[in-house]
C-alpha positions as CSV (number, residue, x, y, z in Angstrom):
1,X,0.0,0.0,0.0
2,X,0.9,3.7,-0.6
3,X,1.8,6.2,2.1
4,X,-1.7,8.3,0.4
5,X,-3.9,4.7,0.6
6,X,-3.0,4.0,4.1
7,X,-3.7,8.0,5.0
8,X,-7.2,8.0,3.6
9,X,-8.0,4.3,4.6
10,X,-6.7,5.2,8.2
11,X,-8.5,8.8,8.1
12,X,-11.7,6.6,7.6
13,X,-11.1,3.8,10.4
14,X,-10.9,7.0,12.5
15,X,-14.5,8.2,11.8
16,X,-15.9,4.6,12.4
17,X,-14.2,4.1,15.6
18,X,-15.0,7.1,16.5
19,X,-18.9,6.8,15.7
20,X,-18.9,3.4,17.7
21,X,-17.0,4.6,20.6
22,X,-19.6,7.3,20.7
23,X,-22.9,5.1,20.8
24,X,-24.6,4.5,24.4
25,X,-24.4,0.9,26.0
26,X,-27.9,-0.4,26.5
27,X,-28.2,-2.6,29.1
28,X,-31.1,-4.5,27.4
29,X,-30.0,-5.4,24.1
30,X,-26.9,-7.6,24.9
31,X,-26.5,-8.9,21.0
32,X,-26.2,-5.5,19.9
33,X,-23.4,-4.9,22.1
34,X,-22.0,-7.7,21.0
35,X,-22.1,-7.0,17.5
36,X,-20.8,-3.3,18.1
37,X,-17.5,-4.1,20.2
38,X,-16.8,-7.0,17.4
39,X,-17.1,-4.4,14.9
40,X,-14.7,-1.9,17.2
41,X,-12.1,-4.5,17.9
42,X,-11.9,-5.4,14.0
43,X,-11.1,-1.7,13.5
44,X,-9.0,-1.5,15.7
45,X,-7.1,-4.3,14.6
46,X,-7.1,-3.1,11.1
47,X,-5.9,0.7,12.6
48,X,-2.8,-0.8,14.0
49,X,-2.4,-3.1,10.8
50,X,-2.1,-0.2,8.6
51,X,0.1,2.1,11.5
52,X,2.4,-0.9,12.1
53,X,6.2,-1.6,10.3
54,X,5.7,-4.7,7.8
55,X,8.6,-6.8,6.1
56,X,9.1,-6.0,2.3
57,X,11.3,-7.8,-0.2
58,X,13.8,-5.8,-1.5
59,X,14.2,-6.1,-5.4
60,X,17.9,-5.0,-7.1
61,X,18.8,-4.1,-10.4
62,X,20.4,-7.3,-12.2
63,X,18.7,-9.7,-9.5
64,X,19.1,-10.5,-6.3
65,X,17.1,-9.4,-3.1
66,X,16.6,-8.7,0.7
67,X,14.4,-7.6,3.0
68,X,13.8,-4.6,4.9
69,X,10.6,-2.6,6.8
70,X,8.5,0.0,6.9
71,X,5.1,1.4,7.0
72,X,4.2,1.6,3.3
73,X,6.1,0.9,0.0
74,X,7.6,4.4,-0.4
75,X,9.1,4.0,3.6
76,X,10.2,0.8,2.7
77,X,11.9,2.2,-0.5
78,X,13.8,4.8,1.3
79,X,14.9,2.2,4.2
80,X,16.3,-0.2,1.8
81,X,18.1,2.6,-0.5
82,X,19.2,4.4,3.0
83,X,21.0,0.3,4.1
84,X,22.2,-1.2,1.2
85,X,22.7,1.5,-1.4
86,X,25.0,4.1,0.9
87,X,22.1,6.7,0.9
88,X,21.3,7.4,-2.7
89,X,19.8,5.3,-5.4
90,X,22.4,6.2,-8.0
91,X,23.6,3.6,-11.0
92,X,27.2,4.3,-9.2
93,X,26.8,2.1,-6.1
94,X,27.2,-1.3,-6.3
95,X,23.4,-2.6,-5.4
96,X,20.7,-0.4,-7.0
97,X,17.1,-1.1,-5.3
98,X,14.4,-1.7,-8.3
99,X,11.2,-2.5,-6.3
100,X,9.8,-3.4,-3.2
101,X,6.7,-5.7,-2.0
102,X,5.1,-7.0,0.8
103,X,7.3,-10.4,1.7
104,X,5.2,-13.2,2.3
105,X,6.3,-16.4,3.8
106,X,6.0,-18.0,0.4
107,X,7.6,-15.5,-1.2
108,X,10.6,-15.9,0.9
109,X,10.7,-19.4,1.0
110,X,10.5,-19.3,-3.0
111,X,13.3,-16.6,-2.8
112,X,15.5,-18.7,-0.4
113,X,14.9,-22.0,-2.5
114,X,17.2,-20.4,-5.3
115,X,20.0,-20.8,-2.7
116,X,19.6,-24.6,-2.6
């Protein structure tokens, strides 16, 4: 995800939990409750998906790859120019950062196979 997709999806998270902190607890409708603080916690959980540091496969020019974190793609980009690439991105150092995804475990493991 982008650093603007996760501002607008948080911005919108924000409103929700917001609007469901905000409604009154009634004593005598138990399933409702129920249904409201399931709805909160997922939320929640989704806020501090989006806010957290996630591993991303790093992707050089002329093959090879890494990992590295960050919030969204573009950190992620940065983070892996800023530790394998000296700082800049230029075609004069000796690794030069193509891409970056999300790593998944099969990703990896499909990565790591090319080692054996």
């Amino acid at each position: 995800m982008t650093k603007e997709t996760i501002k607008k999806e948080t911005t919108e998270i924000i409103k929700r939990i917001e609007a469901l902190e905000s409604i009154p607890a009634s004593v005598h409708d138990f399933s409702r409750n129920v249904i409201i603080g399931t709805m909160l916690k997922e939320y929640k959980d989704r806020y501090e998906y989006l806010t957290s540091s996630k591993e991303f496969m790093v992707h050089f020019e002329g093959g090879g790859w890494n990992t590295c974190y960050g919030v969204n793609k573009e950190e992620a980009f940065d983070n892996a120019v800023k530790d394998f690439c000296n700082g800049d991105n230029s075609k004069y150092s000796p690794l030069v950062v193509k891409s970056v995804s999300l790593a998944t475990e099969e990703g990896i493991a499909s990565a790591m196979r090319l080692f054996y």
